[in-house]
N, CA, C and O atoms as a Tripos MOL2 file, in Angstrom:
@<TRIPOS>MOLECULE
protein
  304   303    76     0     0
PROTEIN
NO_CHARGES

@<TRIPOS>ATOM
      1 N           0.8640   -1.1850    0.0000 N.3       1 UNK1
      2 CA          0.0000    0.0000    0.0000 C.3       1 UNK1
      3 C           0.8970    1.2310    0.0000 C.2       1 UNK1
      4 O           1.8190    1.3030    0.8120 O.2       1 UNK1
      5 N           0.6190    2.3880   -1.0470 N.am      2 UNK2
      6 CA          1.5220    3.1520   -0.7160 C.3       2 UNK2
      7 C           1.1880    4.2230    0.1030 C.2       2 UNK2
      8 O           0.0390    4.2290    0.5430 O.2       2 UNK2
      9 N           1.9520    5.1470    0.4110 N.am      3 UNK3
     10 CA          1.9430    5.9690    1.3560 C.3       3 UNK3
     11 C           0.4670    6.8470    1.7560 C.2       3 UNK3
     12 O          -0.0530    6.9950    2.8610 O.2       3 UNK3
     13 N           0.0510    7.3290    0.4730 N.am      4 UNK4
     14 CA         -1.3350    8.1880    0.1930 C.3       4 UNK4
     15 C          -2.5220    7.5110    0.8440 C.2       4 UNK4
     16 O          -3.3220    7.7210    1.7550 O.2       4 UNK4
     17 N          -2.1570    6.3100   -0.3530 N.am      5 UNK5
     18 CA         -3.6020    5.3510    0.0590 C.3       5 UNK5
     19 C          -3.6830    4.7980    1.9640 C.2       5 UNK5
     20 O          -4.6860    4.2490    2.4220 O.2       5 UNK5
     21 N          -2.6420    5.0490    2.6610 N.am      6 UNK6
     22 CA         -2.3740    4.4050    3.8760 C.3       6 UNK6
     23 C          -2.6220    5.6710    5.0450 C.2       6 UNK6
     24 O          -3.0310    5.5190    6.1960 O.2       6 UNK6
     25 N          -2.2280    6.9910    4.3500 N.am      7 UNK7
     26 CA         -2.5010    7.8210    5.2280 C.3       7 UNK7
     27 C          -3.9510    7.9170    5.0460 C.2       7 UNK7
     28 O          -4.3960    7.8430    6.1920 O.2       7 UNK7
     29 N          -4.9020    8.0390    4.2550 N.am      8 UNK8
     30 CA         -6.6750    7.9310    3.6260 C.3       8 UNK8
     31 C          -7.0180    7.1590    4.4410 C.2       8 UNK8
     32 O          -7.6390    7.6160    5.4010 O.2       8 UNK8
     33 N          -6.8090    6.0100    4.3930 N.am      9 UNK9
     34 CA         -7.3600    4.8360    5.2420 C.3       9 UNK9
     35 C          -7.4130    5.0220    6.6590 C.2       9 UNK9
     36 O          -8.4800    5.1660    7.2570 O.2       9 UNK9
     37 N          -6.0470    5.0230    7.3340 N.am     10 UNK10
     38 CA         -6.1030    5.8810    8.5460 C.3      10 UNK10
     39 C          -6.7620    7.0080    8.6270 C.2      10 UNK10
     40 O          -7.7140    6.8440    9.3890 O.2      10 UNK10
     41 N          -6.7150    8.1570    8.1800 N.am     11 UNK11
     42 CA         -7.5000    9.0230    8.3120 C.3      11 UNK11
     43 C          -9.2250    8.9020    8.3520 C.2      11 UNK11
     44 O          -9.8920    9.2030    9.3420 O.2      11 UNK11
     45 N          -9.6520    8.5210    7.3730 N.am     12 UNK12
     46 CA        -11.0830    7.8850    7.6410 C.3      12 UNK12
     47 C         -11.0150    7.0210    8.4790 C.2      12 UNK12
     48 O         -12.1610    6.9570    8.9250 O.2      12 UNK12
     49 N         -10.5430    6.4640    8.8770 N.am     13 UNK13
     50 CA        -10.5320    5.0930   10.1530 C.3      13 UNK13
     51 C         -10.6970    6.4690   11.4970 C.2      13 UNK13
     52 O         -11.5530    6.4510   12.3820 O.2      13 UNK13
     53 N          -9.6900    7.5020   11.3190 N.am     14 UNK14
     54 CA         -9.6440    8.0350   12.1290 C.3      14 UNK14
     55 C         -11.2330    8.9370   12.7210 C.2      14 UNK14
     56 O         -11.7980    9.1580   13.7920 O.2      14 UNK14
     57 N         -11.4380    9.2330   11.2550 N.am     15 UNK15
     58 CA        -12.8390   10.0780   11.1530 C.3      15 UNK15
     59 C         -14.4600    8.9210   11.5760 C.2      15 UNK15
     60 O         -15.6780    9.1000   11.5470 O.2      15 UNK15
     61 N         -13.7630    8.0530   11.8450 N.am     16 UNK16
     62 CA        -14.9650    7.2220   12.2160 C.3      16 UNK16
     63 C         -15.5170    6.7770   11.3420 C.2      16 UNK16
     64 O         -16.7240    6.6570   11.5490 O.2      16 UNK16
     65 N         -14.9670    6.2600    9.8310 N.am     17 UNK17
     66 CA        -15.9380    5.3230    8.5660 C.3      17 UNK17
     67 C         -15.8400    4.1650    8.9000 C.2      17 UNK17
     68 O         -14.7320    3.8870    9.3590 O.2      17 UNK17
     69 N         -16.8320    3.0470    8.8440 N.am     18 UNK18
     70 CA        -16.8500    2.1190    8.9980 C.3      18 UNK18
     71 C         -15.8630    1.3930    7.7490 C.2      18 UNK18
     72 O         -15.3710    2.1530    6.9150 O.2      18 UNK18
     73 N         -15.5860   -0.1590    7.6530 N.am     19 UNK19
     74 CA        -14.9240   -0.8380    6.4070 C.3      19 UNK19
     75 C         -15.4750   -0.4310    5.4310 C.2      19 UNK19
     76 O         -14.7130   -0.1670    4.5010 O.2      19 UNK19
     77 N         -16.5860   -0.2590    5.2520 N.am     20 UNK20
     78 CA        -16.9280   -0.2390    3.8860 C.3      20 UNK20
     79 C         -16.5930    0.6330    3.3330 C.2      20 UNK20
     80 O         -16.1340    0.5260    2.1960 O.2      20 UNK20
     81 N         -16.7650    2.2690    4.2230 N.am     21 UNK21
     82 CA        -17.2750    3.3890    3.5630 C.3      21 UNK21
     83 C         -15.8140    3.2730    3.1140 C.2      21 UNK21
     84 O         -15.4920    3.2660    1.9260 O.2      21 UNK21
     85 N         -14.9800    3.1860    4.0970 N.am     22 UNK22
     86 CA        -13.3120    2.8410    3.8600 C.3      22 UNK22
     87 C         -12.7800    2.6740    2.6720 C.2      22 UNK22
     88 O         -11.8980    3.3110    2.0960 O.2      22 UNK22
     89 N         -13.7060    1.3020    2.2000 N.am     23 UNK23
     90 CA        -13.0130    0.3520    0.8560 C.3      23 UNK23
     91 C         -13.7810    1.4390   -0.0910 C.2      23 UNK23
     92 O         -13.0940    1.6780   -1.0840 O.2      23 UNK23
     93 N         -14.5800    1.9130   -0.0760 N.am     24 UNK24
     94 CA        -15.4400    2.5840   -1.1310 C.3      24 UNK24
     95 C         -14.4450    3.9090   -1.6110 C.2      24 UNK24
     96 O         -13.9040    4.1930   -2.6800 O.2      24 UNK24
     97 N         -14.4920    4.6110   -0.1720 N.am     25 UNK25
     98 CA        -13.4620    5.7030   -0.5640 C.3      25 UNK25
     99 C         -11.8920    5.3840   -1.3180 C.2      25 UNK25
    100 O         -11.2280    6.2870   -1.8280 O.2      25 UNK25
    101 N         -11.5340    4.2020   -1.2860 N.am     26 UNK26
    102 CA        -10.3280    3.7820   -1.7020 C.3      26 UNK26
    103 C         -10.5860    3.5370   -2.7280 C.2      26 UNK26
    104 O          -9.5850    3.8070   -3.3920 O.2      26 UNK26
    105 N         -11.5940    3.0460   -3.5610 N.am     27 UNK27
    106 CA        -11.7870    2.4940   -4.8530 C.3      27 UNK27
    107 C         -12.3570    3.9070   -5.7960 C.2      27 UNK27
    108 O         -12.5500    4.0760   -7.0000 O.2      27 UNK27
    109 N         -12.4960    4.7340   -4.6510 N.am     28 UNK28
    110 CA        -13.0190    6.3210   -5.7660 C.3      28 UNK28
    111 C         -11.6950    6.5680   -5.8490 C.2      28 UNK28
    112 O         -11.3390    6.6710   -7.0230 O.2      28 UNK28
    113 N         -10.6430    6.7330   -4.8960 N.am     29 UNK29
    114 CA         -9.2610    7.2040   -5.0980 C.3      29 UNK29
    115 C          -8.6420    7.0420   -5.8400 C.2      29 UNK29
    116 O          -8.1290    7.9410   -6.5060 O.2      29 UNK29
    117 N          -8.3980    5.4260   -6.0600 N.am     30 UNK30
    118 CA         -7.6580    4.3160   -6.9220 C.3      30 UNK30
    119 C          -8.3710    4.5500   -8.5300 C.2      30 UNK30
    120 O          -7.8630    4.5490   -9.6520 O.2      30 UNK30
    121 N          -9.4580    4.6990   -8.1570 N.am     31 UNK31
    122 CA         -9.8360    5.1160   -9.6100 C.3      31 UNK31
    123 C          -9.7300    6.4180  -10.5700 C.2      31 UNK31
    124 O          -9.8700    6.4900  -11.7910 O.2      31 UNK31
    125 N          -9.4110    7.5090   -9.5340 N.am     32 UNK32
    126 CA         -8.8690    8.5630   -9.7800 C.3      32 UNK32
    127 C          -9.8850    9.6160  -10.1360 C.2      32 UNK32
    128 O          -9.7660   10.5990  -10.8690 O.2      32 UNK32
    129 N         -11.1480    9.0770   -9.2840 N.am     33 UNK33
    130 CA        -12.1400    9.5700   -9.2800 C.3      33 UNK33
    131 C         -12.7790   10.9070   -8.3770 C.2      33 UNK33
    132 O         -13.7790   10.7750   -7.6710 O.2      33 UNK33
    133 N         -12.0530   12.1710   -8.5160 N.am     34 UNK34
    134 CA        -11.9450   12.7550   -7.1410 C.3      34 UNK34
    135 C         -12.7880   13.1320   -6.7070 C.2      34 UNK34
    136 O         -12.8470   13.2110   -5.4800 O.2      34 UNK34
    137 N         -13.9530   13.5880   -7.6020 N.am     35 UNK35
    138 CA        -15.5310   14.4370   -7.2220 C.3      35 UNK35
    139 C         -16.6550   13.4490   -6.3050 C.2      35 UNK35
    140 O         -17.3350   13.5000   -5.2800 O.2      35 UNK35
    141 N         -16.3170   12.5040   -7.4790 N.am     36 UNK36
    142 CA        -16.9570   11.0750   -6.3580 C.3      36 UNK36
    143 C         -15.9250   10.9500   -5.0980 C.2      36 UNK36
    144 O         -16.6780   11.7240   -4.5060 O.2      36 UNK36
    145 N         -15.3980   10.8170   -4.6050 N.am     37 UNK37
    146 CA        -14.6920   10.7020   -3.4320 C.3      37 UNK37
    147 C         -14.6180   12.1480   -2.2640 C.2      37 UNK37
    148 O         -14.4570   12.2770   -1.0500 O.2      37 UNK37
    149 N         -14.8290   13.0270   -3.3870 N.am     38 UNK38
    150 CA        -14.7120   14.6190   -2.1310 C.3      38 UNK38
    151 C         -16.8420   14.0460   -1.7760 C.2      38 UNK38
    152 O         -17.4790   14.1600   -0.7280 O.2      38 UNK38
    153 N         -17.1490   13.6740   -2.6820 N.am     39 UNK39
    154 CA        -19.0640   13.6710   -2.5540 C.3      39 UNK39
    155 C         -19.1870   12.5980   -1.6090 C.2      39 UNK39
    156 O         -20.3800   12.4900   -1.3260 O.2      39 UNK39
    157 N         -18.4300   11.6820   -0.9410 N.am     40 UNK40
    158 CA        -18.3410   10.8540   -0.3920 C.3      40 UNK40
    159 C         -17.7030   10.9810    1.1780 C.2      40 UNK40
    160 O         -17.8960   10.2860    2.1760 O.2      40 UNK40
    161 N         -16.9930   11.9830    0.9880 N.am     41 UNK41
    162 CA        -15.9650   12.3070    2.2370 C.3      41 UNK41
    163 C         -17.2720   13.1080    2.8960 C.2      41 UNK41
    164 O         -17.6640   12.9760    4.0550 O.2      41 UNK41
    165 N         -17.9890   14.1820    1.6240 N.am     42 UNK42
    166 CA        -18.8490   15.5500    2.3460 C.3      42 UNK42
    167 C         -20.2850   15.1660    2.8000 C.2      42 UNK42
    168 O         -21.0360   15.9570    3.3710 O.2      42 UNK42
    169 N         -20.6500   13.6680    2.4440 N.am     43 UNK43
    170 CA        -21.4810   13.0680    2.9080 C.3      43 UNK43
    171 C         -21.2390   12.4000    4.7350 C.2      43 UNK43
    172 O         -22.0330   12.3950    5.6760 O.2      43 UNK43
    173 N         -20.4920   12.1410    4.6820 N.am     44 UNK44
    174 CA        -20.0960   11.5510    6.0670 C.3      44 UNK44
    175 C         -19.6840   12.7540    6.8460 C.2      44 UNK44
    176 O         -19.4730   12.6490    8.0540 O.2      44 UNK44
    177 N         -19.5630   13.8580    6.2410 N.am     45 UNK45
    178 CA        -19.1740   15.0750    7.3290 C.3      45 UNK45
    179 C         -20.1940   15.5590    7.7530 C.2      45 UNK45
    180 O         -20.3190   15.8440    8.9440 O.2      45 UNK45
    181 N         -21.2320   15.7720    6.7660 N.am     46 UNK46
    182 CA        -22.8830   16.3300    6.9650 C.3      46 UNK46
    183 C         -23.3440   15.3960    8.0930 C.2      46 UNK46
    184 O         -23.5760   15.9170    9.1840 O.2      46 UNK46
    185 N         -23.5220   13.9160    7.9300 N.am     47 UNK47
    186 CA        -23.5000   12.8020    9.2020 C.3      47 UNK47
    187 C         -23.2760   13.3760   10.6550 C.2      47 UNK47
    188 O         -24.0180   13.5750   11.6170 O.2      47 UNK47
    189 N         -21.8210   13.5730   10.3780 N.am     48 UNK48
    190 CA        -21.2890   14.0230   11.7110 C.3      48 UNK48
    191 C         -21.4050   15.3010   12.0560 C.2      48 UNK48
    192 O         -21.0500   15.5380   13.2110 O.2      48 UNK48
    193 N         -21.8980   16.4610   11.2500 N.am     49 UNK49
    194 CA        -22.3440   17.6590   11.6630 C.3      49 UNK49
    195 C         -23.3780   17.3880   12.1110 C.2      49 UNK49
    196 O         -23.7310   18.1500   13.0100 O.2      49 UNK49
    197 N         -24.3990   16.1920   11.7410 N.am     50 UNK50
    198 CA        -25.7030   16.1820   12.1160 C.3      50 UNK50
    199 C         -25.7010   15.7080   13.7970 C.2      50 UNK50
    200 O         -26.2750   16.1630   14.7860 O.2      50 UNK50
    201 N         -24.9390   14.7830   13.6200 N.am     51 UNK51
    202 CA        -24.4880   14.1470   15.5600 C.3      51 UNK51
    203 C         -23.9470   15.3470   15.8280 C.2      51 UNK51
    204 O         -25.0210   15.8630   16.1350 O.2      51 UNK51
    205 N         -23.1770   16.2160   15.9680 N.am     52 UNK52
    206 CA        -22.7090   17.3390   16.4800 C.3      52 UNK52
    207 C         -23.7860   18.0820   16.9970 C.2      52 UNK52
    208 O         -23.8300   18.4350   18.1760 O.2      52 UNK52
    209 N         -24.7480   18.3610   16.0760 N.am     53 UNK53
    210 CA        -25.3500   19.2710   15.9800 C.3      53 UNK53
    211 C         -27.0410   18.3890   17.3230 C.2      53 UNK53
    212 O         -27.7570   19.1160   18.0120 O.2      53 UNK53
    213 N         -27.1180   17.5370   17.2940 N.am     54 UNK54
    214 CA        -27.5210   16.6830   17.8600 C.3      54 UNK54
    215 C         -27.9670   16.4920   19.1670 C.2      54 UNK54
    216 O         -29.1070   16.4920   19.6320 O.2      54 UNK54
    217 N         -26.1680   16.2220   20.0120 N.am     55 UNK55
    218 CA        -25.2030   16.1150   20.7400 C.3      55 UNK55
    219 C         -25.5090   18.0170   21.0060 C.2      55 UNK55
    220 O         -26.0920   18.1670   22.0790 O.2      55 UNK55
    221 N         -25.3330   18.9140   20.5300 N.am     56 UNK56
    222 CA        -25.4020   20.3160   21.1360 C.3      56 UNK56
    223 C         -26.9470   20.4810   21.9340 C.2      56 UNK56
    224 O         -27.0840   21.2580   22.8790 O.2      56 UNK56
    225 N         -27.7220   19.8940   21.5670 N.am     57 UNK57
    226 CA        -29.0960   20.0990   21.6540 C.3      57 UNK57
    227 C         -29.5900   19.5190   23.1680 C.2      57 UNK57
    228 O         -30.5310   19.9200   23.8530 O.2      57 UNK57
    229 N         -28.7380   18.5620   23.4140 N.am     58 UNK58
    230 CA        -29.0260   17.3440   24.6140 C.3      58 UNK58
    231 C         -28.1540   18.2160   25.5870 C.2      58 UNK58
    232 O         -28.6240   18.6420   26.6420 O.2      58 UNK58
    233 N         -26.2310   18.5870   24.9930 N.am     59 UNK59
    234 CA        -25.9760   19.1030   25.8930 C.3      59 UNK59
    235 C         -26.3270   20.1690   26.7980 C.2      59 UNK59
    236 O         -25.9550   20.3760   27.9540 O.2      59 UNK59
    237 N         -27.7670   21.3330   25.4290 N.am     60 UNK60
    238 CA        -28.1470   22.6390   25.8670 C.3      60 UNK60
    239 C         -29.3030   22.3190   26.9580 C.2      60 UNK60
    240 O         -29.6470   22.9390   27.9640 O.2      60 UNK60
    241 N         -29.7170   21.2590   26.4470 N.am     61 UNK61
    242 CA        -31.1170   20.8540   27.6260 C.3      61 UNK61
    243 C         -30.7570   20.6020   29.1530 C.2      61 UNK61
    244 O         -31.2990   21.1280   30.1250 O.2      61 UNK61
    245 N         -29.3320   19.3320   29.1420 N.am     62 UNK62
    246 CA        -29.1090   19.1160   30.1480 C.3      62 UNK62
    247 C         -28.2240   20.8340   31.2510 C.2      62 UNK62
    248 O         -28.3170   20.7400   32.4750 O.2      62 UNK62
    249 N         -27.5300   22.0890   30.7040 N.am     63 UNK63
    250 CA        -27.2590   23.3480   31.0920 C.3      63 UNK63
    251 C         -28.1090   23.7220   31.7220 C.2      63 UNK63
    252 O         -28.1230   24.0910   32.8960 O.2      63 UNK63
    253 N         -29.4870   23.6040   30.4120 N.am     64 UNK64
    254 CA        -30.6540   24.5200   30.9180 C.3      64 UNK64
    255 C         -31.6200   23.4790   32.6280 C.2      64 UNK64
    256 O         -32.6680   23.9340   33.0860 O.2      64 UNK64
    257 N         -31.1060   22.4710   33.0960 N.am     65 UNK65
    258 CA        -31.6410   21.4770   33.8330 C.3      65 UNK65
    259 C         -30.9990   22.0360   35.0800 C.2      65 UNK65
    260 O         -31.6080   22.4020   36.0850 O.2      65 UNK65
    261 N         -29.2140   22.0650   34.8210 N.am     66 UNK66
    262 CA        -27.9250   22.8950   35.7170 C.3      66 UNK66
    263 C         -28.6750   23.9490   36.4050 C.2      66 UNK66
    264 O         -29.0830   24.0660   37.5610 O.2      66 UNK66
    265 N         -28.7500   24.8330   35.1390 N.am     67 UNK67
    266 CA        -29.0840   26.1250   36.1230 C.3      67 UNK67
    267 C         -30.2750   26.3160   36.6160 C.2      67 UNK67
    268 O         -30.3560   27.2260   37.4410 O.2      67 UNK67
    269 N         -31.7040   25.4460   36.2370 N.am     68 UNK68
    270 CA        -32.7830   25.5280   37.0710 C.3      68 UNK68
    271 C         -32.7750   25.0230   38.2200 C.2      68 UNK68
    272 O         -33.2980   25.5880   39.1810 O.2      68 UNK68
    273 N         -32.2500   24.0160   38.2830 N.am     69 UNK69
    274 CA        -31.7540   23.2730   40.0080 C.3      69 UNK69
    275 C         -31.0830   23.7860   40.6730 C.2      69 UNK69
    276 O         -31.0380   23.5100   41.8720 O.2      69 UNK69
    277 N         -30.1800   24.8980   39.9970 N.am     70 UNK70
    278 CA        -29.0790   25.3560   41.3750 C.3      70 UNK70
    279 C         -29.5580   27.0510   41.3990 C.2      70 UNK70
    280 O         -29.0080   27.9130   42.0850 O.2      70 UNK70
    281 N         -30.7780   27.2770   40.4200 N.am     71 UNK71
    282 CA        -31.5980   28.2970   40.9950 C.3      71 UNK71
    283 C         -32.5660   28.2750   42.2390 C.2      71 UNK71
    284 O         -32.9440   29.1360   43.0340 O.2      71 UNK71
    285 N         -32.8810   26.5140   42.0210 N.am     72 UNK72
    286 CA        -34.3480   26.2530   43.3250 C.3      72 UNK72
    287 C         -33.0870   26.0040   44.9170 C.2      72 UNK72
    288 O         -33.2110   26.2360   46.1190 O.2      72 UNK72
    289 N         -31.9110   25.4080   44.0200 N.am     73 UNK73
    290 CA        -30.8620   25.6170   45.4810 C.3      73 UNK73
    291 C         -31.2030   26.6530   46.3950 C.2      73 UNK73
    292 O         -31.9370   26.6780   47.3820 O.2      73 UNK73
    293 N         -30.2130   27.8350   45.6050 N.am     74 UNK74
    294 CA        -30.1460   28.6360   46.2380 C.3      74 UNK74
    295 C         -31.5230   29.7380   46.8670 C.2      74 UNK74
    296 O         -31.4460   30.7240   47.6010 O.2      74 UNK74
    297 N         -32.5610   29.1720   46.3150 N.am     75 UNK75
    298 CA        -34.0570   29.4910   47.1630 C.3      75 UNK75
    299 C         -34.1960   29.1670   48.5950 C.2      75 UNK75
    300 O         -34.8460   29.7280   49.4760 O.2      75 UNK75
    301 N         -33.3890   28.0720   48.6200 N.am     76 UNK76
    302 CA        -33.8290   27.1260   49.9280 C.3      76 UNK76
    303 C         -33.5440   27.4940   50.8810 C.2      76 UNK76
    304 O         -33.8270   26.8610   51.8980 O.2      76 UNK76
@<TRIPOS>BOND
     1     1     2 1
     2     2     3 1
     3     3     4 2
     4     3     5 am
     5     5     6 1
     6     6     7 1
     7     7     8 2
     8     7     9 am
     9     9    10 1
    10    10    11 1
    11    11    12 2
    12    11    13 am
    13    13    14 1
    14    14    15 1
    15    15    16 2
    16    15    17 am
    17    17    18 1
    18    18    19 1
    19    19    20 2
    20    19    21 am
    21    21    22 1
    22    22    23 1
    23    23    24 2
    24    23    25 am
    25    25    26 1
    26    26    27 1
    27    27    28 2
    28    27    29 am
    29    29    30 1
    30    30    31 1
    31    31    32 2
    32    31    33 am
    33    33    34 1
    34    34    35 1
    35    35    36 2
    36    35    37 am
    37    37    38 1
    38    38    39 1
    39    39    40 2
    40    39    41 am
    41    41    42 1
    42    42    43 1
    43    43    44 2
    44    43    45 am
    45    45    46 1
    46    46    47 1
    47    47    48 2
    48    47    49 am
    49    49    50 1
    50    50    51 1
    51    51    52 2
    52    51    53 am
    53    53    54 1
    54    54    55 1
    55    55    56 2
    56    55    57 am
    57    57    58 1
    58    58    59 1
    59    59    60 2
    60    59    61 am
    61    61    62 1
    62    62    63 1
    63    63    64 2
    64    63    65 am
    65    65    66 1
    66    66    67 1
    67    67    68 2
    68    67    69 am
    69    69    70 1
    70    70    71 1
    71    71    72 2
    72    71    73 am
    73    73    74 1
    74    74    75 1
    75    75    76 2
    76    75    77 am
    77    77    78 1
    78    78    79 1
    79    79    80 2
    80    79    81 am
    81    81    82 1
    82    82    83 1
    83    83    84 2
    84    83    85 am
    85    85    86 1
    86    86    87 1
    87    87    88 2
    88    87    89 am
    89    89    90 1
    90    90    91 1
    91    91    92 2
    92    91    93 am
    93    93    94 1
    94    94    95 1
    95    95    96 2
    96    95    97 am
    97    97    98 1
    98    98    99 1
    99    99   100 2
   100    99   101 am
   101   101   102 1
   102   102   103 1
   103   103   104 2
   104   103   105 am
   105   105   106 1
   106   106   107 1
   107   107   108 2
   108   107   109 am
   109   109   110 1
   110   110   111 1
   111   111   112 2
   112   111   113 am
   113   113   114 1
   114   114   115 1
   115   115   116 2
   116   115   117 am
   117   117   118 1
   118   118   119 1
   119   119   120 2
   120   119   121 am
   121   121   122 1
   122   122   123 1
   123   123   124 2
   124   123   125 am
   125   125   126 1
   126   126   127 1
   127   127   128 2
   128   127   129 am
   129   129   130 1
   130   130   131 1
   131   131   132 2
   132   131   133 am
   133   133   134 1
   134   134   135 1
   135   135   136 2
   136   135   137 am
   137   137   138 1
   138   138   139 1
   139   139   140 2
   140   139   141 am
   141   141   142 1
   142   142   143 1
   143   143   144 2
   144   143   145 am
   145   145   146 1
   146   146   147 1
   147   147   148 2
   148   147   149 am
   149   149   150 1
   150   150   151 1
   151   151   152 2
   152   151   153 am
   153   153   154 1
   154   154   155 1
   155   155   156 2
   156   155   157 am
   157   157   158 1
   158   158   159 1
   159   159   160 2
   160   159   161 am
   161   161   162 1
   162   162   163 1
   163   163   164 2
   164   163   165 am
   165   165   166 1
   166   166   167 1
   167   167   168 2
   168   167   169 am
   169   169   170 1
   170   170   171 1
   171   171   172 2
   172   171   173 am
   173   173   174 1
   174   174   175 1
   175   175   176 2
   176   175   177 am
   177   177   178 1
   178   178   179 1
   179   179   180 2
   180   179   181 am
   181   181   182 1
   182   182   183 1
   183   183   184 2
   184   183   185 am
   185   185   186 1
   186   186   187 1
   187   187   188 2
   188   187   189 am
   189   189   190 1
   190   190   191 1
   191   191   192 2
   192   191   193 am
   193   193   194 1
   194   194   195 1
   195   195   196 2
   196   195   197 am
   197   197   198 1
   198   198   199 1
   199   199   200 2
   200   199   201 am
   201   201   202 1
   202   202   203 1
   203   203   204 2
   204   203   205 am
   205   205   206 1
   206   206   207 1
   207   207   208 2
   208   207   209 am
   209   209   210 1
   210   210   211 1
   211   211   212 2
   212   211   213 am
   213   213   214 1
   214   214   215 1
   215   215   216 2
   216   215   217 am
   217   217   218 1
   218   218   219 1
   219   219   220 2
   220   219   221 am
   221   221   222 1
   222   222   223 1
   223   223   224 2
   224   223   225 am
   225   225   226 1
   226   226   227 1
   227   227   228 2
   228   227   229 am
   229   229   230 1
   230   230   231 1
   231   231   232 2
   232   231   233 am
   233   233   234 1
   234   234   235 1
   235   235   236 2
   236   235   237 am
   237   237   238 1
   238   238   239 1
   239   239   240 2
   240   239   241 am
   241   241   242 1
   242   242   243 1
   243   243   244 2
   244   243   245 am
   245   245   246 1
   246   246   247 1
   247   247   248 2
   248   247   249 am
   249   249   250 1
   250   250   251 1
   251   251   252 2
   252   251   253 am
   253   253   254 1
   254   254   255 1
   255   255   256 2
   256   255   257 am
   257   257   258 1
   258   258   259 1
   259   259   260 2
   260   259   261 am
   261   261   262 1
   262   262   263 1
   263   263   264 2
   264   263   265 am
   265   265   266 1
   266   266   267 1
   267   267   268 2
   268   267   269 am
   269   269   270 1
   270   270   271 1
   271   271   272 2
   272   271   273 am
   273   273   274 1
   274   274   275 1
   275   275   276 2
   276   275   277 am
   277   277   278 1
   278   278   279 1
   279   279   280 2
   280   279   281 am
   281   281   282 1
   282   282   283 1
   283   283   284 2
   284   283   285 am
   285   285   286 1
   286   286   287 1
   287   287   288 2
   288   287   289 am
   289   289   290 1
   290   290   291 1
   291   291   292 2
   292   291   293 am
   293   293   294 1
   294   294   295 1
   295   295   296 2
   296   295   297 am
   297   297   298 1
   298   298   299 1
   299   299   300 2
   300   299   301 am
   301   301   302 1
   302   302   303 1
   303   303   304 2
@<TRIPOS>SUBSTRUCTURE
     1 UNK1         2 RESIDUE 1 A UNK
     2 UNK2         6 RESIDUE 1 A UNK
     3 UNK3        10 RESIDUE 1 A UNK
     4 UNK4        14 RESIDUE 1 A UNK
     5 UNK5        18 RESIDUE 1 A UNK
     6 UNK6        22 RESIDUE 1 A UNK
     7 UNK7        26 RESIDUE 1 A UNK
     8 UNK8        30 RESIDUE 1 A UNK
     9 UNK9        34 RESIDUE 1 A UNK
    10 UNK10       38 RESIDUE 1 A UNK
    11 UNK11       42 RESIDUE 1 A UNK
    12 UNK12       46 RESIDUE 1 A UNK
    13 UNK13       50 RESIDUE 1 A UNK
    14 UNK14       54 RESIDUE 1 A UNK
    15 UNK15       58 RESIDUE 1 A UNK
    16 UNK16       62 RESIDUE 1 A UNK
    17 UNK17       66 RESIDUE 1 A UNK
    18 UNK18       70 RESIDUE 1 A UNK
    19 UNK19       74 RESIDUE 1 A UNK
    20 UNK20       78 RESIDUE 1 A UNK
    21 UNK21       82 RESIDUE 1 A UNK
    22 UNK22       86 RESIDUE 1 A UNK
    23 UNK23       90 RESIDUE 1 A UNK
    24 UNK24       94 RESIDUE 1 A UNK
    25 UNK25       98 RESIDUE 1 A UNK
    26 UNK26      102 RESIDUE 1 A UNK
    27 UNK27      106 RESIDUE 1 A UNK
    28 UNK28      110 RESIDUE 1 A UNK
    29 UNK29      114 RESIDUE 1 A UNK
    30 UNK30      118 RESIDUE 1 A UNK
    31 UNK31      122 RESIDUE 1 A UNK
    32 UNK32      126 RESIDUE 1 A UNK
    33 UNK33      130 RESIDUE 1 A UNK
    34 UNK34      134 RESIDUE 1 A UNK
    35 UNK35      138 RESIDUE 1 A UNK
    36 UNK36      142 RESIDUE 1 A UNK
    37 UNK37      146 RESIDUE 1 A UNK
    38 UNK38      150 RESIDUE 1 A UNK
    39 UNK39      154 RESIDUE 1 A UNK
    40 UNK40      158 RESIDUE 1 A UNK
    41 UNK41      162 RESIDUE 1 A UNK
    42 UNK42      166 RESIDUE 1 A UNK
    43 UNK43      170 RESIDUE 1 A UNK
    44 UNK44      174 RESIDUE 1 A UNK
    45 UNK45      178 RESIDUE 1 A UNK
    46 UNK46      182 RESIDUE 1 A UNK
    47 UNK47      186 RESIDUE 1 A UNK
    48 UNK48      190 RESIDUE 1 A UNK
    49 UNK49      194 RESIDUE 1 A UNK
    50 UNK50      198 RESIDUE 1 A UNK
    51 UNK51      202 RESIDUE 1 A UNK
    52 UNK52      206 RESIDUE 1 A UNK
    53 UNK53      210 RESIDUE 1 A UNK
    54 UNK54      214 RESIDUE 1 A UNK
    55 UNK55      218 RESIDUE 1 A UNK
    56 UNK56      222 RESIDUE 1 A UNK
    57 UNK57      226 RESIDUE 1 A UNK
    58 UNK58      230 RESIDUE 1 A UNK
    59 UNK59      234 RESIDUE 1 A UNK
    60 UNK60      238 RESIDUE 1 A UNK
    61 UNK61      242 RESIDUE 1 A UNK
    62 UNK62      246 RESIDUE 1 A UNK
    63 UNK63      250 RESIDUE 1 A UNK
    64 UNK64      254 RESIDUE 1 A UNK
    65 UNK65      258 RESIDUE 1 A UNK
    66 UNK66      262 RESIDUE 1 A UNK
    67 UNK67      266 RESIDUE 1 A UNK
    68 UNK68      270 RESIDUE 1 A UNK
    69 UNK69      274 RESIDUE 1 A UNK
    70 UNK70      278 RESIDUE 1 A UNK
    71 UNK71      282 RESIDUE 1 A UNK
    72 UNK72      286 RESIDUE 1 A UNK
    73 UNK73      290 RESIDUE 1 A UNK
    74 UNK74      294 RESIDUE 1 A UNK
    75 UNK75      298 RESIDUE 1 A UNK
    76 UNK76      302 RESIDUE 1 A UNK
């Protein structure tokens, strides 16, 4: 494997793609296919903007939980 294709692999491994999306992205590469492969990378980022974005929503609920309880605290 050469160097490119090995840092890709890791890197999506890193970004959290499962095998497949993995082998898929390697076979757009190898094919020298780049639009299909950036459409492939920007699909799995939208994914993870969507968990991000997600994940912000739960964390804002559980804040907004923080500061109502340690408002009825300090009532007491």
């Amino acid at each position: 494997m050469n160097v490119q294709k090995e840092n890709l692999t890791i890197t999506l491994s890193d970004a959290g793609f499962d095998q497949e999306a993995i082998e898929k992205a390697e076979q757009l590469w190898e094919a020298g296919r780049t639009r299909d492969l950036i459409r492939h990378l920007r699909l799995r980022r939208c994914e993870l903007m969507d968990m991000l974005h997600e994940s912000q929503k739960r964390v804002d609920c559980l804040d907004t939980l923080i500061r109502q309880t340690e408002k009825t605290m300090e009532t007491k």
